[in-house]
N, C-alpha and C positions, 0 to 999 in steps of 0.2 A: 777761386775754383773755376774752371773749366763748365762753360753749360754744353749739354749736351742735346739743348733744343732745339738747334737747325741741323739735325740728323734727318735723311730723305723719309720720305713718306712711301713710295713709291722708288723701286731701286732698279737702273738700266740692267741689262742682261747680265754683262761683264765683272759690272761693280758686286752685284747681287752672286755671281760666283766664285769671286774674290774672298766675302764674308764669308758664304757659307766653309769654300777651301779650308777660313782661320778654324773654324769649327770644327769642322771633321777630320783635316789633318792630325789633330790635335786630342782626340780620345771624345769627341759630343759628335758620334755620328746622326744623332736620331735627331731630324728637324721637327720642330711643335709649333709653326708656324710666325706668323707676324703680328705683331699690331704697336702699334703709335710709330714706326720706323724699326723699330728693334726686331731684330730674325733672332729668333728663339731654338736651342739647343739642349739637349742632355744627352747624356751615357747610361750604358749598360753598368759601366763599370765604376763608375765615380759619382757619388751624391751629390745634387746640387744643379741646377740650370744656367744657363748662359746665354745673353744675347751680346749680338753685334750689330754696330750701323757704321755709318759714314753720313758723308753730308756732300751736298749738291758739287762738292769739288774735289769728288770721285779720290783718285787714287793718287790724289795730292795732299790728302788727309784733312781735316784728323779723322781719325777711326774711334770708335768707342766700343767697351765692353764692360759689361755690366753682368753682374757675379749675384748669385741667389746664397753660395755656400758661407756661412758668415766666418769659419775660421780664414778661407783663401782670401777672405776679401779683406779682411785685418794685415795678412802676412805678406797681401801681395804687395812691391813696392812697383809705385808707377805713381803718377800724376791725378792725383783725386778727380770725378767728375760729377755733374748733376743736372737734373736726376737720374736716377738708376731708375731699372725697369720695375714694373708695378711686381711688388712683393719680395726684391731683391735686398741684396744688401751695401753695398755700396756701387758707382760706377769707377772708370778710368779714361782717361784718352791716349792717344798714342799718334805721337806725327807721323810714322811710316807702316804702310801694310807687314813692314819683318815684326814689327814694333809689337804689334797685335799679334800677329802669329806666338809670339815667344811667349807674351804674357798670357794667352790662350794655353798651354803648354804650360806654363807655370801653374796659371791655377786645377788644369788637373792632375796634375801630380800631388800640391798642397792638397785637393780634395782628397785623393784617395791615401796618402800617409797619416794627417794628421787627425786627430783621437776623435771618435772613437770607432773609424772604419777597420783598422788594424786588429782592434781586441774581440769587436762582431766577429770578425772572419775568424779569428783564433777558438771563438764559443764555436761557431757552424762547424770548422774541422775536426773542432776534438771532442764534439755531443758524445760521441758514441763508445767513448772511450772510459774503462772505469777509473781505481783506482790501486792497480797491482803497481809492482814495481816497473813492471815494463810499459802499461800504460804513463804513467808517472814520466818515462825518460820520453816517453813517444810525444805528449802534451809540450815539453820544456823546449823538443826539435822543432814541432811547429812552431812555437811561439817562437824561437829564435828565430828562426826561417822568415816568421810575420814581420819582427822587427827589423831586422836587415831589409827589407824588401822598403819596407815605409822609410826608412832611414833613407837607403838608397835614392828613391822618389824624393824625398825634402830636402835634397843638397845634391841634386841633380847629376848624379852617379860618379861626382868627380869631388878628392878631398879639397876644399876650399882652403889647406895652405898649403898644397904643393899642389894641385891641379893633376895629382894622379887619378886615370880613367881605369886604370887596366884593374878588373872586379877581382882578382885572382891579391892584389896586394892594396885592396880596401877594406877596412873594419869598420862593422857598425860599432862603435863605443858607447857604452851608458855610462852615464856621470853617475847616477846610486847604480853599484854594481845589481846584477841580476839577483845573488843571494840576497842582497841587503832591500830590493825593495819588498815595500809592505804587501804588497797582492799583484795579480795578472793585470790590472790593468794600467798600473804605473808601469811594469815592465816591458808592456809595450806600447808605451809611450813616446812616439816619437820626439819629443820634447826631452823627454831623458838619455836622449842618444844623438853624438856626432860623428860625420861620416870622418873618420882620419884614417888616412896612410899608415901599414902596417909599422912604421919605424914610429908615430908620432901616438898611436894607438900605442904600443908598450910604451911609449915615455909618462902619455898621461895614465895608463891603468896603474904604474908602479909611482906617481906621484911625483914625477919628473918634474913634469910641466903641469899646468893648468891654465885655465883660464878668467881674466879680469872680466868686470861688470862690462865693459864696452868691447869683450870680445877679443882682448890681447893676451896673446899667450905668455906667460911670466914662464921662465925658468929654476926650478932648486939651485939653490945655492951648492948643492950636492953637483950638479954638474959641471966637468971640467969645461974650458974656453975651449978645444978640441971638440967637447962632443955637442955645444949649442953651435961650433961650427956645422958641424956634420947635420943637423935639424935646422941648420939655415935662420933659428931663431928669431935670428935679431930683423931679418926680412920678411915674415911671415905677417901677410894681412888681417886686419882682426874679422874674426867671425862675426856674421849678421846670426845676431842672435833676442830673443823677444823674451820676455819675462819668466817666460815659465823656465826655458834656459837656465836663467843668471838665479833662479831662485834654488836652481837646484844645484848650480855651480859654483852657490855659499857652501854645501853641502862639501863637494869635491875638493874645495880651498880649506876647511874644516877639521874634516878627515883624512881625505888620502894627502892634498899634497905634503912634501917633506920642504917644509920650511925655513928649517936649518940643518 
């Protein structure tokens, strides 16, 4: 593992606005100051603190960042470091300043999508709402709206097997559909939602396709060699996907897909 103990103590003007750059570019505008090397950051909008350092050989790296939010610091994938900042939850290093910038970026999005920022915001919108029928459809838009939104943030607005960007033919998909989960807060659960392209979004809701333990998408036997052409199938990268996923996507293999 990577030490992160010859991080500067004391940061020249340039290097010192290089870090902070990683930080406020990136959704932790609010600095909270220094100490042991680490410049310290949060957001308005994202739970969880953040520092950055470098080391005596500036903008040749390595760079560190060290994560307070314990879900981002599980999901984020990079280079383990140590130690992380006092009361944090794990660190990282990264050989180039783009390096640090993205994983900056990564972790506030994982902060603000996954649980239980999502289902907070969905109580704060709909307090005030009772329980008529139109309330009722009013509650189920925010909530849908909420999950799309965290969905979107956790797979970085683009679907991860066709690398379609454009929002207009991206679906947040739940693997337990909306009716089937138990309460509001499985439902928007980032965890129980993947970001696909509107073609691969109807193949897995109708149990087309699904997806293996390691994130590979299997095809029905139901489908002809014509239409796993057409979904590129057989080229499709497996999803980075973490427990909560694959536990729910026994579920999806279970129920929806069509097996024979």
């Amino acid at each position: 593992m990577i030490d992160t103990g010859d991080r500067l103590r004391i940061y020249p003007f340039a290097l010192g606005s290089e870090l902070e750059d990683a930080a406020k570019g990136q959704g932790y505008r609010i600095p909270m100051g220094q100490a042991a090397g680490w410049l310290f950051f949060t957001s308005s909008s994202a739970p969880g603190e953040i520092a950055v350092a470098a080391t005596a050989r500036g903008m040749e790296g390595p760079f560190f960042l060290s994560v307070a939010h314990p879900g981002a610091a599980r999901e984020l994938s990079a280079p383990a470091a140590t130690p992380c900042a006092k009361g944090h939850a794990a660190a990282f290093a990264f050989p180039t300043r783009d390096a640090l910038f993205a994983a900056v970026s990564a972790v506030y999005r994982l902060s603000i999508s996954l649980p239980t920022l999502p289902f907070e915001e969905f109580l704060r919108e709909t307090a005030h709402l009772g329980d008529t029928e139109a309330d009722r459809v009013q509650k189920v838009r925010v909530g849908q709206d909420r999950f799309r939104s965290a969905v979107l943030n956790y797979w970085n607005s683009a679907c991860p097997l066709t690398g379609i960007t454009v929002p207009e033919l991206l679906r947040a998909s739940h693997i337990i559909p909306w009716s089937r989960c138990e309460n509001d807060q499985e439902r928007l659960n980032v965890h129980n939602g993947l970001l696909l392209s509107s073609l691969w979004d109807a193949a897995f809701d109708a149990g087309l396709i699904t997806f293996d333990d390691n994130g590979v998408a299997v095809g029905s036997p139901r489908l002809t060699r014509a239409e796993i052409l057409a979904l590129n199938l057989d080229n499709a990268a497996p999803l980075t996907l973490t427990d909560d996923h694959r536990n729910r996507l026994v579920w999806h293999r279970e129920v929806v897909w069509c097996a024979d």
